[in-house]
C-alpha positions in Angstrom: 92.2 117.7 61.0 91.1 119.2 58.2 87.1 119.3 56.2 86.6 119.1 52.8 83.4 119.5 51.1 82.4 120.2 47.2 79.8 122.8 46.5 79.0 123.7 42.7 82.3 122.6 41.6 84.3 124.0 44.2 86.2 122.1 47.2 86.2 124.0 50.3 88.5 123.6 52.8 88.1 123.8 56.7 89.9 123.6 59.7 91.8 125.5 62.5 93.2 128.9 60.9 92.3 127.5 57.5 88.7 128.7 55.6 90.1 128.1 51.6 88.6 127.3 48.1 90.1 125.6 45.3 88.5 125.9 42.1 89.8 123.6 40.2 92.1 121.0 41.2 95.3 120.2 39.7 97.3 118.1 42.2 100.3 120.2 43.2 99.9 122.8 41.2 96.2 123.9 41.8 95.3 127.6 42.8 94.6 127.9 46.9 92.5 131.0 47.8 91.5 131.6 51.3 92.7 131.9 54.8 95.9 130.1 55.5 96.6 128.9 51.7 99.9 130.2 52.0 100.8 128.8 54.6 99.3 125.6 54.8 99.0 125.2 50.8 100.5 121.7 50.8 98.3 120.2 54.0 95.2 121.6 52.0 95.9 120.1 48.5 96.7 116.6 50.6 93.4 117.2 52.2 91.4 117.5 48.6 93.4 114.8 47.1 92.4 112.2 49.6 88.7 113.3 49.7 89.0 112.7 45.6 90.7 109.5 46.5 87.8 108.4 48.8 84.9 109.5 46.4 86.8 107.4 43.3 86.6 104.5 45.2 83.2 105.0 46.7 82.0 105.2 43.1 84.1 102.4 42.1 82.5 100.3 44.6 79.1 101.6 43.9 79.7 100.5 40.0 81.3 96.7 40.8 79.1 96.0 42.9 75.8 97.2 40.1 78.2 95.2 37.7 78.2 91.9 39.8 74.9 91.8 40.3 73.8 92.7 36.8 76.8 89.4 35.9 74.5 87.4 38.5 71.3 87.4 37.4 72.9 86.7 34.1 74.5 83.6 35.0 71.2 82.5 36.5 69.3 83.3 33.5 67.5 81.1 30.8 69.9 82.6 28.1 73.2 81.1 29.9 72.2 78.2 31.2 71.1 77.3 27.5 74.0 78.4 25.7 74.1 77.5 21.8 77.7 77.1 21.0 77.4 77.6 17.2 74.7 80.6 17.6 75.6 84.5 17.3 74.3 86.3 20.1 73.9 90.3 20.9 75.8 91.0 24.2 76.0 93.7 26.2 79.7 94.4 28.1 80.3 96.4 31.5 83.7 96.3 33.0 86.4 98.8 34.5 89.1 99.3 31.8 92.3 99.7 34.0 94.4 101.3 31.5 92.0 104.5 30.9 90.9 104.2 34.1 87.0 104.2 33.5 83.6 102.3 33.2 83.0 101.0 29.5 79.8 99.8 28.4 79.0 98.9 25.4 76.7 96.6 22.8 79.0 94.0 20.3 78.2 90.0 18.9 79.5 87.1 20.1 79.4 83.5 19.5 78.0 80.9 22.2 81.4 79.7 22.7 82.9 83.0 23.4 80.1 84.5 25.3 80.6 81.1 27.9 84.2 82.7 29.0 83.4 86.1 28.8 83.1 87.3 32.0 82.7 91.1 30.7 78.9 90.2 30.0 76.1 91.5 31.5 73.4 90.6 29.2 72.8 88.8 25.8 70.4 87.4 23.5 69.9 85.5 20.3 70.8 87.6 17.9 67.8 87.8 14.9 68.6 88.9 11.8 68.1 88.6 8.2 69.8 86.8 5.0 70.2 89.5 3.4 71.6 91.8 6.4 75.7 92.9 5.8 78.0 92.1 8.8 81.6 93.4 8.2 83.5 90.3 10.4 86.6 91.7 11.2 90.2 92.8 9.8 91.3 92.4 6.1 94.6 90.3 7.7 92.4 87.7 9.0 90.7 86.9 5.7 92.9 87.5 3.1 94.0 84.1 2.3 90.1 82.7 3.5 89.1 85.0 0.9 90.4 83.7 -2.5 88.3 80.6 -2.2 85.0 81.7 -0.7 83.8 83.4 -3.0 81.1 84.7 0.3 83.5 87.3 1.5 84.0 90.3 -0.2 86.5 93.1 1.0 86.1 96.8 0.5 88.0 99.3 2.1 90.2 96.2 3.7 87.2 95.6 6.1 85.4 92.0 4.6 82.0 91.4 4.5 79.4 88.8 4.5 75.8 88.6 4.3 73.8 87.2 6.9 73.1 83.8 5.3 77.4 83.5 4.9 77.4 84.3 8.9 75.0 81.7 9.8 76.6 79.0 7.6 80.4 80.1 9.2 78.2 79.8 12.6 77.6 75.8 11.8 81.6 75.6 11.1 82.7 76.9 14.2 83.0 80.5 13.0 84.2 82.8 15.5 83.8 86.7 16.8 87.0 87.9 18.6 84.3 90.7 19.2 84.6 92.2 15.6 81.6 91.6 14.1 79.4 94.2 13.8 75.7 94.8 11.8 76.7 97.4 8.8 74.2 100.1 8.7 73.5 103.8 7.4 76.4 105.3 5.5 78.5 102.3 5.3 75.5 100.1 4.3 74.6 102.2 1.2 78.1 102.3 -0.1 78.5 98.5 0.2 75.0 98.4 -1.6 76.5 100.8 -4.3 78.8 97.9 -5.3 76.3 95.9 -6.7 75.4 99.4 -9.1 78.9 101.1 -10.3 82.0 99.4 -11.3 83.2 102.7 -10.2 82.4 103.0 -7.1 84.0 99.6 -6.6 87.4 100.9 -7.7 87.1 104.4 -5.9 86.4 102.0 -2.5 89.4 100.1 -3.2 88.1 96.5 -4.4 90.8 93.9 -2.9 89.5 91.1 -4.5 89.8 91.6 -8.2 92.4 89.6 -8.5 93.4 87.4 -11.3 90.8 84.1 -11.9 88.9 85.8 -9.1 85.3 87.2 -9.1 85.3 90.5 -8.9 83.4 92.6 -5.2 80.7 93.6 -7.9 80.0 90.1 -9.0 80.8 88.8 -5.4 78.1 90.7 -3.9 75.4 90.9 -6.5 76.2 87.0 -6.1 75.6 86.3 -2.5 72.9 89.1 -2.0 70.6 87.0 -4.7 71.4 83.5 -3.2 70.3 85.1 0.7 66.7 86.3 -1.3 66.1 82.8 -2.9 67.1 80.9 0.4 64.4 79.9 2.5 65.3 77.4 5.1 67.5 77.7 7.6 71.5 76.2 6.4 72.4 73.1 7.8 75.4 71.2 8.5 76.9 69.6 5.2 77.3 65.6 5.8 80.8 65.5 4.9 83.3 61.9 4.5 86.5 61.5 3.5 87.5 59.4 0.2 87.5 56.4 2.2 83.8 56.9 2.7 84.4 57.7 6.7 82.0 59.8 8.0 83.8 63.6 8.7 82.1 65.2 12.2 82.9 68.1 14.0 84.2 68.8 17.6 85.6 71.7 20.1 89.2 70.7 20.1 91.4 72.9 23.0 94.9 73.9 22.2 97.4 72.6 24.1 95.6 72.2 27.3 97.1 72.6 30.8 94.1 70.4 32.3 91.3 69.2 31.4 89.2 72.0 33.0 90.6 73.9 30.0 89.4 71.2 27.8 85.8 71.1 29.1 85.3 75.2 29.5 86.2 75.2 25.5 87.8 78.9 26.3 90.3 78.3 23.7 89.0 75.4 21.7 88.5 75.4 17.8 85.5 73.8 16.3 87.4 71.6 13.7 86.4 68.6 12.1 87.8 65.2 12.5 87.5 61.4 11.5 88.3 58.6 14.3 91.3 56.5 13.0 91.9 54.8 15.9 90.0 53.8 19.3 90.9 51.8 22.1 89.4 51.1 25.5 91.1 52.0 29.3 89.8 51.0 32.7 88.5 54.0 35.1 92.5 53.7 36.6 94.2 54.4 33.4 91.6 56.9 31.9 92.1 58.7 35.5 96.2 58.5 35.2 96.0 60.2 31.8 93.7 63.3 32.8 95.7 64.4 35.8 98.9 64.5 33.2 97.4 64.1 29.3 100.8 61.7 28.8 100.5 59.4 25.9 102.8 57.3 27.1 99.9 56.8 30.1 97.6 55.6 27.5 100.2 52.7 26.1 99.5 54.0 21.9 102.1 54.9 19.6 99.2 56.5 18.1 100.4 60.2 16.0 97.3 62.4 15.1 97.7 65.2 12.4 96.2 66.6 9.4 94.9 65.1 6.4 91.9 66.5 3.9 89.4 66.0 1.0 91.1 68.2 -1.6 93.0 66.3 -4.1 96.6 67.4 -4.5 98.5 65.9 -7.6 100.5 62.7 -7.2 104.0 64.7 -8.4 103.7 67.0 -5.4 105.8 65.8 -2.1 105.8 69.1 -0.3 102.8 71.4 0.7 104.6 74.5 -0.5 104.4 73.1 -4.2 100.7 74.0 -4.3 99.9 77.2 -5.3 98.7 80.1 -2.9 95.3 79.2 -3.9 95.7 75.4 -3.7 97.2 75.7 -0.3 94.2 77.3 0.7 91.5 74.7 -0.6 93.6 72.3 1.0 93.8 73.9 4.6 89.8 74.9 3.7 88.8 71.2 3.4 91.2 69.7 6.0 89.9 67.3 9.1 92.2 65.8 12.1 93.1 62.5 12.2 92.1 61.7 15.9 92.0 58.8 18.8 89.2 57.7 20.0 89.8 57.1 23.9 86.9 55.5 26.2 86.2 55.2 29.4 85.4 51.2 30.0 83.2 52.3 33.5 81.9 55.3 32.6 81.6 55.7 28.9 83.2 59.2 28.9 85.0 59.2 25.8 87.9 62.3 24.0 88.8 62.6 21.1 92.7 63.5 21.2 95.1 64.9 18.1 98.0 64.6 19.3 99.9 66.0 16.2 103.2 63.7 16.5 103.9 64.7 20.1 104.0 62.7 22.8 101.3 64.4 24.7 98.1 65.4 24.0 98.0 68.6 22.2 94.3 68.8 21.0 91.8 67.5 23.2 87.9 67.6 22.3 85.3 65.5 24.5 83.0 63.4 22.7 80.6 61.8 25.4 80.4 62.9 29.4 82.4 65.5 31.4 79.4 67.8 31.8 80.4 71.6 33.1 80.3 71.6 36.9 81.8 74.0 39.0 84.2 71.9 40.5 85.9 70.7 37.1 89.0 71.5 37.8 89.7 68.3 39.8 91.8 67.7 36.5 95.4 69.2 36.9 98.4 68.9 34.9 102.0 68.3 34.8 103.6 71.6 35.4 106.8 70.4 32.7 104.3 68.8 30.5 105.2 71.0 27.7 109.3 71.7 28.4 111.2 71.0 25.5 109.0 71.7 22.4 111.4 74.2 21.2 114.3 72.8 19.5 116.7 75.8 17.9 119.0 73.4 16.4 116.5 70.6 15.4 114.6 70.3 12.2 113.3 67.3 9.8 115.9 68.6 7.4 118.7 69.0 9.5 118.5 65.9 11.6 118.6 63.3 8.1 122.0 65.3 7.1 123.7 64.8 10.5 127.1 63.8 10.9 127.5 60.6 13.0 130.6 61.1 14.6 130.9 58.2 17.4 129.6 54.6 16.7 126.7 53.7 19.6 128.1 52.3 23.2 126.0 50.4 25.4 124.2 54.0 26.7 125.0 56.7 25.0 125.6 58.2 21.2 126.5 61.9 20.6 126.4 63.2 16.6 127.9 66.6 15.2 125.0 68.5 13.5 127.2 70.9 11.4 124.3 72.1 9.8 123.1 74.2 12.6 126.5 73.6 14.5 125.0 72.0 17.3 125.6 68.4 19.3 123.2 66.1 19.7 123.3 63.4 22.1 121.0 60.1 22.9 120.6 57.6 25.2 119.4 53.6 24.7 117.5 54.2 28.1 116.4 57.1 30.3 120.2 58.1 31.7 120.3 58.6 35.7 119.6 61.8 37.1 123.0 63.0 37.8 124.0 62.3 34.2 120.8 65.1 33.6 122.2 67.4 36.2 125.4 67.0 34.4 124.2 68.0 30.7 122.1 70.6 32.1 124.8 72.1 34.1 126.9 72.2 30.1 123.9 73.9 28.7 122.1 70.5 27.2 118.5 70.8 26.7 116.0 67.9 26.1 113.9 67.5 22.8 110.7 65.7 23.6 109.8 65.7 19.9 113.3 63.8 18.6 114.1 62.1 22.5 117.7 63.7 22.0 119.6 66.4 24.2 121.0 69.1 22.1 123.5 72.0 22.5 125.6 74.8 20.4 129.3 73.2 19.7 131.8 74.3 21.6 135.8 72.7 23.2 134.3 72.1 26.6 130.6 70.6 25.5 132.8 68.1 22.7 134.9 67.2 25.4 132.2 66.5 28.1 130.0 64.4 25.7 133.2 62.4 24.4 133.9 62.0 28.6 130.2 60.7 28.9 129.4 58.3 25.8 132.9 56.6 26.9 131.6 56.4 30.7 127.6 56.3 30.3 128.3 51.7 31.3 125.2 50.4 32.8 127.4 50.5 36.2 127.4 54.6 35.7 124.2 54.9 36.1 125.4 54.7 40.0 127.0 57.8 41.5 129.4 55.9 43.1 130.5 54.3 39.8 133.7 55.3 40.2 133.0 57.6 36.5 135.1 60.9 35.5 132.5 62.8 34.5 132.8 66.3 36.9 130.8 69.2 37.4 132.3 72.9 36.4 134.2 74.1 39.7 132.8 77.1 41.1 135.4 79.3 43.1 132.7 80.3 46.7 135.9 81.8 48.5 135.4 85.1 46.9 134.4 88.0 49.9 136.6 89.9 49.4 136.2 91.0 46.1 132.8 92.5 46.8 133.9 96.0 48.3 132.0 99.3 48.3 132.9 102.6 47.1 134.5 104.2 50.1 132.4 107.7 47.8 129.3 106.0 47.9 129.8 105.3 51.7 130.5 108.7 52.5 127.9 110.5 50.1 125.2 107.8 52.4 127.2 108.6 55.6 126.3 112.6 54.4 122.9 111.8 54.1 121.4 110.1 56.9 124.3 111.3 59.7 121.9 112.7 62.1 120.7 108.7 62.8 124.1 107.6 63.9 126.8 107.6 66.7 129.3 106.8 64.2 129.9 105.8 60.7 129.2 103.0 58.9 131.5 100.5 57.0 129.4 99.0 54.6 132.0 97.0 52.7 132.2 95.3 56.2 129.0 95.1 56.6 128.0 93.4 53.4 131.1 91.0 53.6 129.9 89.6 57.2 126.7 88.3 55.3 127.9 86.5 51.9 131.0 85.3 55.0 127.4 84.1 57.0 126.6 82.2 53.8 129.6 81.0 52.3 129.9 79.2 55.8 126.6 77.7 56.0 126.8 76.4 52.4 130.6 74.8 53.5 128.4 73.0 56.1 125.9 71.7 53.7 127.7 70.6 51.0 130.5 68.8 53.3 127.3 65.9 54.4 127.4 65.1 50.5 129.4 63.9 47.9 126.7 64.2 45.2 128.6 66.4 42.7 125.3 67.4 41.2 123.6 69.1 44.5 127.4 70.8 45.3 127.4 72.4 41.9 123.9 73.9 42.3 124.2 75.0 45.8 127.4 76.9 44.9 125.8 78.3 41.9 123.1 79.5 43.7 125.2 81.5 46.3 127.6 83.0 43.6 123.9 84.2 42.1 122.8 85.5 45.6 126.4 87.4 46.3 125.7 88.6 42.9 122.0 89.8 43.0 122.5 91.2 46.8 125.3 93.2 46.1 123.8 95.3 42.8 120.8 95.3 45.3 122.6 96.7 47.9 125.0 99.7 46.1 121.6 100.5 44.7 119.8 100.5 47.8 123.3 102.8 49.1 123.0 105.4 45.9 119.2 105.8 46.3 119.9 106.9 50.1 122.9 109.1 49.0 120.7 110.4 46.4 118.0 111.2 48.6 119.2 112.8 52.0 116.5 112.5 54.9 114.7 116.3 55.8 116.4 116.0 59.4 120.0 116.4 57.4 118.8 119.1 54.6 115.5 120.6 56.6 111.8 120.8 55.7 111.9 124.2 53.8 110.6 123.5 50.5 110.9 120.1 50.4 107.6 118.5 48.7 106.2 116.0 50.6 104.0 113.8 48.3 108.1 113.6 46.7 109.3 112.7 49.7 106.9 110.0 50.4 107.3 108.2 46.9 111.3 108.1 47.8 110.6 106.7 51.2 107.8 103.8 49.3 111.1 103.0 46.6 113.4 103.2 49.4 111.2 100.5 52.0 111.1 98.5 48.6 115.0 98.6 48.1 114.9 97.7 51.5 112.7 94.7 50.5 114.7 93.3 47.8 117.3 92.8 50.4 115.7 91.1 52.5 113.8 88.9 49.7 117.0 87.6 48.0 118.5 86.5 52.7 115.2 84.6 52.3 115.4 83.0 49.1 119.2 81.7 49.6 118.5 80.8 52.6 115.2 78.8 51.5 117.8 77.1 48.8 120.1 76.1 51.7 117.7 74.7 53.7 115.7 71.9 50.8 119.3 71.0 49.6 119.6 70.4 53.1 116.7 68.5 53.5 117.5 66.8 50.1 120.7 65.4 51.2 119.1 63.8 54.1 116.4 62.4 52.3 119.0 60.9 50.0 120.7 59.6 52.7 117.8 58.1 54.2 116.8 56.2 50.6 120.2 54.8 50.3 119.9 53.7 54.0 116.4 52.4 53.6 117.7 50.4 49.9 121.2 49.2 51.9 118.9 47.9 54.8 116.6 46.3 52.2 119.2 44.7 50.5 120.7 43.1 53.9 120.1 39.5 54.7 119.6 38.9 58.6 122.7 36.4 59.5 123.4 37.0 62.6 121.8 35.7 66.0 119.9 38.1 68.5 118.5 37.1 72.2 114.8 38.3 73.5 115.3 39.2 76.8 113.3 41.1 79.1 114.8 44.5 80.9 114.2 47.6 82.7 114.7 50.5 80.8 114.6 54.2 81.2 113.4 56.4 77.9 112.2 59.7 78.2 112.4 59.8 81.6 109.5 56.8 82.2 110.8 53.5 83.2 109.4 50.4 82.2 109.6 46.8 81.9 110.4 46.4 77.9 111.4 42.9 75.6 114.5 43.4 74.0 116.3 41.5 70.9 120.5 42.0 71.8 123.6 41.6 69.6 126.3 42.4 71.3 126.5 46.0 72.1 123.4 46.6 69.9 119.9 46.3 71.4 116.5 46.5 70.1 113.0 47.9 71.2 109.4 48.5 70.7 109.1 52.0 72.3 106.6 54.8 71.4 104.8 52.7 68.3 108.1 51.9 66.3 110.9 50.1 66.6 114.1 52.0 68.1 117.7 50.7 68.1 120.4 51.1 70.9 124.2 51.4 70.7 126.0 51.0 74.4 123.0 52.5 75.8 122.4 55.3 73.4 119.5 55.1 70.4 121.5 55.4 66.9 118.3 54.5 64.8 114.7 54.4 64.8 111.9 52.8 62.2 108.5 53.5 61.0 105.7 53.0 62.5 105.0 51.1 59.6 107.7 49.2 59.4 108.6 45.9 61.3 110.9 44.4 63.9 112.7 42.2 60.6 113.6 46.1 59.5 115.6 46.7 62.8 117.2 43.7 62.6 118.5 44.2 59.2 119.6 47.5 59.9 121.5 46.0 63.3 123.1 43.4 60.8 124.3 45.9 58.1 126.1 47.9 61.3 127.8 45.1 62.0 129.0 44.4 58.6 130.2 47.6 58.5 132.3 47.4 61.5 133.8 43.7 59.6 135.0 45.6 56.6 138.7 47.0 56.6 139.1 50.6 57.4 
């Protein structure tokens, strides 16, 4: 056991036979003086880097822990628990930057909004300041198109800038930080004065904005630094309508949320403005439906959203990218969403949803109710709610010019898009969920945004969707329809092409001999598994005849055999590659090497036995699934069966479990029925073939006695 202590810079070393210094540490290669460096160098240097360990995260703990509870009497301060959303306040950060491995802390500005998510924050307050103060508010990319219309920012150096009367009125609109706002001062500060002195010195710092039927940064500045002397009062919020006269109003909108926890903690909201076109009314049920998945569909509206604004574009235009740069700009500057008003009919809590021609609501802002709480996320989501927004093949343009190949069947139409060589097909009604498994299985995807499933063209995808829109009948919609539609066949009797390198085998026999009696046939070896597995999924898929849970389950082994055998000649070259010290000897060999290869080997290792686990967690739900299939098509057949034939109540002695006891019956010939244990349990010469629910009633059992006996009437 060894001592280490650090004395003016120095770690000594202590121990038996060892007395050493090291001056300066530099892992492996660090200078050992002393008694017994030579010997026992490595042990010494493995001593000093674990007390350096040790004192990191001792003053790593020391530092979270002054970090938390500097955050803590933050979040119980005046300051956050009367957050402004629109106001600019002076923060001060503390956290552990991970990638350069060290404490930062720092001073910046941040919004209200922003400083409510950031959990960096140690400290803030209202930030004070002056009209006429300069603030340079971020990169020249984020403002160069904001900048050819307000005539407030001016851009020097590509850095813009904006007086202090510019930042509070951006504040009202919903203006925000990212962080990168800063209050100009010293150097920088007397050159942006400058600009209001010398044309020159505007050109020498590279003046961005004189640009044609713009003001120049001279003019700009001279400008808005006389309008933040003559204001007074503190800017207000502009009442703004629309050309209808409808009042325009502003709200915190989030971004494609995931729940409405999202929505209320406004961490990515936008402050945007909006005008209510349409508002309807939903009991506390409906309201309650629509937050755990934010459906429209839930809400019963064919109700669209989107953009609209107060700047008058010219009749002749039809398309946006008419308008000049300029133009465009106004347009986007003076734009409002067109939103839903939805309210609670209990509660009065009331949203404001955009949902920009989606079926789902993809901007959310509350208007009335949902105050913060700590236990807001009582709102979850739909995991899928936002599959299939990307459609490669689909576009406005596109989709008019399509080529319709097949005229409409009762279920199904499929169309050519030769445009972006792609098929396309639809359905009258939601198709059953094998016919899904089947286009998903030929590479279909769904488009929520144009209800169509779409693909790339090729012989075997024209050929399946010319199979399916002349077999998608109503009566299809059955698996046992009798329809020709197949799955691809995937070949599982493959073993023996997975074989290892009789090289590799011996170069890992060469390494790790000294651990064996003999050698090792790994080619057997990894064979008697995928054999293991190719036999348990022949058991599985032999209780089904559901050509959709066949295909997967065989597509999932062929994966496995797949993954596990790369896995494994890896797992064989890493051991080949590195030979264990009892084959090669510990002379010179380094250990901290020699422990990272045994860490990547134990994770090899891992892998391994990660992918036995996850086929055989695959094997095991389609397992499960098949039997819960069978059990709903039991549970519809015995629903569906009328009770016509005749049963006797008798009373008898019977044995269950071992008790006996004096039980009334109901028989029908060999079939008999009984209350035992809380449901109702049905016998077959003597031996119990079914069992119901405890919920379930005595009229179940019979039915399902009835639809045995039907069975046993029908021809063979």
């Amino acid at each position: 056991m060894l001592t280490v202590k650090k004395e003016y810079g120095q770690y000594l070393v202590s121990g038996e036979g060892i007395q050493a210094v090291i001056s300066y540490f530099e892992g492996s290669d660090s200078s050992v003086k002393g008694k017994g460096a030579r010997k026992h160098k490595t042990e010494i240097i493995e001593a000093v880097s674990l007390f350096l360990q040790k004192e990191h995260e001792a003053a790593f703990n020391a530092k979270e822990a002054e970090r938390k509870q500097k955050r803590d009497s933050f979040l119980q301060s005046a300051t956050y628990k009367n957050i402004d959303l629109l106001s600019l306040y002076k923060v001060e950060f503390y956290y552990y930057d991970e990638y350069h491995s060290h404490w930062i802390e720092y001073y910046s500005y941040l919004t209200g909004c922003e400083l409510l998510n950031d959990n960096r924050v140690i400290k803030a307050e209202l930030a004070e300041f002056n009209n006429t103060d300069i603030f340079a508010i971020g990169s020249h990319g984020d403002f160069k198109r904001k900048e050819l219309i307000d005539n407030r920012i001016f851009i020097a150096s590509n850095i813009p800038y904006v007086t202090g009367l510019a930042l509070k009125e951006m504040l009202l609109n919903g203006f925000k930080t990212y962080g990168n706002v800063r209050l100009v001062k010293d150097v920088e500060l007397r050159s942006i004065q400058q600009y209001g002195q010398s044309d020159r010195t505007a050109m020498i710092l590279f003046d961005t904005t004189s640009i044609k039927d713009q003001l120049s940064m001279k003019e700009r500045y001279n400008i808005e630094m006389e309008r933040a002397r003559e204001t007074v009062d503190e800017p207000r919020q502009k009442e703004l309508y629309t050309k209808e006269g409808k009042r325009i109003a502003f709200a915190w909108f989030a971004s494609k949320p995931c729940s409405m926890k999202e929505v209320i903690s406004k961490e990515l909201a936008t402050y945007d403005r909006y005008v209510v076109e349409e508002s309807i009314s939903v009991d506390k049920e409906s309201f309650d439906l629509f937050l755990s998945n934010l459906d429209m569909q839930t809400l019963n509206t064919e109700f669209k959203g989107g953009t609209n604004s107060t700047f008058e574009v010219n009749e002749d235009i039809e398309n946006m990218w008419e308008l000049s740069e300029e133009d465009q700009t106004r347009w986007a500057n003076e734009s409002y969403r067109v939103v839903l008003e939805v309210i609670n009919t209990e509660t009065n809590e009331t949203l404001l949803i955009d949902p920009q021609g989606y079926d789902y609501a993809r901007y959310i802002a509350v208007k009335e109710g949902f105050e913060p709480t700590p236990d807001n996320n009582q709102y979850k989501n739909n995991k899928n709610s936002r599959e299939g927004n990307f459609d490669p093949l689909i576009d406005e343009e596109t989709t008019n010019n399509s080529e319709e190949v097949k005229e409409q069947t009762n279920a199904a139409t499929y169309y050519l898009n030769e445009e972006k060589n792609g098929i396309e097909v639809s359905f009258s009604d939601k198709p059953s969920e094998e016919i899904r498994a089947q286009l998903k299985a030929h590479g279909f995807r769904w488009s929520r945004a144009r209800k169509i499933w779409y693909a790339k063209q090729s012989e075997e995808r024209l050929e399946f969707v010319q199979t399916l829109c002349n077999n998608t009948q109503p009566e299809a919609h059955n698996s046992e329809s009798g329809t020709s539609l197949n799955f691809p066949d995937i070949e599982i009797d493959d073993i023996e092409t997975y074989t290892i390198d009789q090289q590799l085998q011996d170069r890992e026999h060469d390494s790790a001999w000294v651990f064996r009696k003999q050698k090792r046939d790994h080619t057997k070896e990894i064979q008697e598994t995928f054999s293991r597995y190719t036999n348990q999924v022949k058991e599985v898929i032999s209780t089904t005849s559901n050509k959709a849970t066949i295909y997967y389950l065989k597509r999932d082994l062929q994966r496995f055999k797949k993954k596990y055998y790369d896995a494994y000649v890896k797992y064989l070259s890493f051991k080949a590659n590195n030979p264990s010290w009892f084959v090669t000897g510990a002379a010179g060999r380094n250990r901290h090497k020699d422990r990272k290869a045994d860490d990547r080997q134990h994770k090899l290792m891992g892998d391994l036995v990660h992918l036995t686990e996850e086929i055989e967690n695959k094997i095991n739900k389609t397992e499960y699934r098949i039997i819960n299939e069978k059990d709903s098509k039991l549970k519809q057949e015995i629903k569906n069966t009328e009770i016509d034939i005749e049963f006797q109540t008798k009373r008898k002695e019977i044995e269950y479990m071992g008790i006996k006891d004096d039980r009334r019956v109901y028989i029908h010939g060999n079939y008999w029925i009984c209350k035992l244990w809380g449901c109702f349990r049905v016998f077959k010469n003597g031996y119990e073939i079914h069992s119901t629910k405890t919920t379930e009633k005595l009229e179940d059992a019979k039915k399902f006695v009835a639809l045995q006996v039907k069975k046993e009437m029908q021809p063979a």
